[in-house]
C-alpha positions, 0 to 999 in steps of 0.5 A, a space after each residue: 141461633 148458631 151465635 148462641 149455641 156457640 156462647 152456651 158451649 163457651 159457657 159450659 167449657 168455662 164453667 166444666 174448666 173451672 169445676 176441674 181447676 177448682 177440684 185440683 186446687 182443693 185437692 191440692 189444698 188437702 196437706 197429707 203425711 208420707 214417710 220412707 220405708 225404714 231399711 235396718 237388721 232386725 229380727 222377727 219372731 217366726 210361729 211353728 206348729 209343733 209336737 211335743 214327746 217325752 224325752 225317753 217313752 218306752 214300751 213295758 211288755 211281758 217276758 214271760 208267758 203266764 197269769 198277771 198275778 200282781 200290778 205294783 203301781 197305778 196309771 198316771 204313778 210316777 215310779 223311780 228307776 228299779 222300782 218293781 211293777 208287774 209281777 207274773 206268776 213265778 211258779 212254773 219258773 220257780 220250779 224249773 230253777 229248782 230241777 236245773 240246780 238238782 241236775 247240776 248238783 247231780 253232775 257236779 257230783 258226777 264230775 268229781 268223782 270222774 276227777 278222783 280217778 282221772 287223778 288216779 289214772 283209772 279213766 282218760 282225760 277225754 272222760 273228764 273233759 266230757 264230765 267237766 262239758 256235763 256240769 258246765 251246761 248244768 250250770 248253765 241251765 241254773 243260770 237260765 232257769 234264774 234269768 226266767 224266773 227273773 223276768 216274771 217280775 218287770 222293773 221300771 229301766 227308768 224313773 217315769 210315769 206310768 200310762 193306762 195298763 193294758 193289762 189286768 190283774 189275773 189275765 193272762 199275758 203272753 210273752 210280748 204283750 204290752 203291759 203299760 207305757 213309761 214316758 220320762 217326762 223330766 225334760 221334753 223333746 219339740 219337734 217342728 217343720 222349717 221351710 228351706 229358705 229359713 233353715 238356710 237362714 238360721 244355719 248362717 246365723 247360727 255360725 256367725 253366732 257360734 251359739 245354739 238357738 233358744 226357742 220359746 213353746 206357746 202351749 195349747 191355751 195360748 199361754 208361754 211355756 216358763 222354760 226355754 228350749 235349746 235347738 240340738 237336732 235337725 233332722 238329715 233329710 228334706 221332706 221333697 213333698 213339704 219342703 220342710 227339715 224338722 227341727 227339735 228342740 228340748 226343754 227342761 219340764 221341772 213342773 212335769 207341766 208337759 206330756 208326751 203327745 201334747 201340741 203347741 206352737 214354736 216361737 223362733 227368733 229369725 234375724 233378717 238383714 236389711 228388712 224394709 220395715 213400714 207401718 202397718 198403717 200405710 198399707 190397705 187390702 184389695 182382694 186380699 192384697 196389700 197395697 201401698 201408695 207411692 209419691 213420686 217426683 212430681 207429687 202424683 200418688 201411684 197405688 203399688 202391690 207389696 209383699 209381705 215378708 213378716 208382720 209385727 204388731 203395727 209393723 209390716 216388713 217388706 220382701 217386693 213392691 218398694 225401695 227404701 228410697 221410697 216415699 209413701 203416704 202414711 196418712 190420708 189414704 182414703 182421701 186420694 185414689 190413683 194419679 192424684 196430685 197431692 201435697 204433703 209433710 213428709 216425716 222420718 221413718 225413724 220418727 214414725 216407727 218409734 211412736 208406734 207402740 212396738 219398735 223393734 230394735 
């Protein structure tokens, strides 16, 4: 009995060996593809969520207390520069300009006559010096009765376009009130928010470059703006809760295509040194994780975690995980699991990145 226990165990060992020296010869049998990260200078195009603003937007608002009387344009109207807009009942105004010149030709009279005879010795010069104070602040109340009567009608400081008014013809506005708004729209100021790490890396680019950036805006339909805008302005301060500094950025807008509050997204050429760069193929996801398989000496494939710096369209550009000396699988990732042995072709990284549909140069 014991005889042939021990032959039935011989027998299921030698099979079980086997089975396994046989799967490891399939195994070995399946010829996969590797390559090695390719370690270059390259650029990325960096996406930030940005504001636009118009490039001068001022608020219109009454100088004078009175009743609306006139509105000489319309909401959305674009006015040029000087062009009259509101005009506010000059009456009152009109009035007091013309009592100011009756007392100031009354004192001027006065003062002339106190001259005569201060020529003539008749009165002291201290008597002329208060006749010339007198017709000085006549004149004087003249030219602030015109400056009142002046700023009963309001002038566009700018050419602009008008927005909604806030007043109506016949109500009555009181020194201060808004009226509408003017936005100069002929070119636009974008502001967005750069992670500290990025700033640092655009300030190096830009003194070695000695040039100012040129940024691209996707609007809010998905669609590239035709104009591109120049960095002129990068704010003082780091925001301590962000960590971000804002940028801005100004482009021309010949169309008037852009409106002050719109939104959209900048699109920031970054230049990375030394980026590893692999196909985005080689990569998979396990609980939102990017993995890669690494080949080592003895041809064992070992599943790695890698970070991902930046991605491109079937292009991932590495920040930890790998070494450009690297090899990794680039086909055949489902047929293999952790600690496989494997064989394979490996091919260039430069011949590999080319035949996808974008290489980045």
């Amino acid at each position: 009995m014991k005889r042939v226990i021990m032959l039935l165990s011989c027998g299921v060992l030698f099979y079980t060996t086997s089975c396994k020296e046989e799967k490891k010869e399939v195994e070995e049998q399946i010829k996969l593809v590797a390559t090695s990260p390719l370690q270059k200078d390259t650029t990325i195009t960096k996406e930030y969520v940005a504001q636009v603003h118009s490039y001068q937007r001022i608020e219109l608002r009454a100088l004078e207390k009175g009743y609306l009387e006139k509105i000489f344009v319309d909401e959305g109207q674009h006015v040029s520069q000087g062009q009259t807009m509101f005009q506010i009942k000059p009456t009152i105004y009109q009035a007091e300009l013309k009592k100011s010149q009756a007392e100031a030709h009354y004192v001027q009279m006065e003062y002339q006559n106190t001259k005569k005879l201060a020529d003539k010795n008749i009165v002291s010069s201290s008597e002329l010096a208060l006749a010339q104070a007198k017709y000085d602040k006549a004149n004087a109340d003249v030219s602030l009765a015109q400056t009142h009567l002046q700023f009963t009608t309001v002038k566009a400081p700018f050419s602009g376009i008008m927005d909604h008014f806030q007043g109506r013809l016949g109500s009555l506005v009181d020194e201060g009130d808004l009226l509408t708004t003017l936005s100069d729209n002929s070119k636009m100021w974008v502001y967005y928010n750069v992670p500290e790490a990025e700033y640092l890396a655009y300030k190096e680019h830009a003194k070695a470059s000695d040039k100012a950036a040129h940024v691209k805006l996707r609007m809010a339909n998905n669609e590239v703006f035709d104009q591109t805008g120049i960095v002129q302005t990068i704010e003082a301060d780091f925001n301590n809760e962000t960590g971000n500094i804002a940028f801005r950025a100004t482009f021309p807008n010949p169309d008037g295509l852009l409106r002050n509050g719109e939104t959209g997204s900048v699109l920031m050429t970054v230049p990375l040194k030394g980026a590893l760069i692999i196909p985005q193929k080689a990569t998979f996801e396990v609980l939102e994780k990017k993995y890669v398989f690494v080949v080592d000496k003895d041809n064992v494939v070992h599943q790695r975690e890698v970070g991902i710096a930046s991605e491109m369209p079937d292009l991932y550009i590495i920040n930890s995980g790998i070494k450009a000396t690297d090899r990794i699988l680039l086909e055949g990732l489902r047929k293999v699991k952790d600690g496989d042995k494997i064989r394979y072709d490996f091919k260039a990284p430069q011949t590999v990145i080319s035949h996808l549909k974008v290489y980045s140069e």
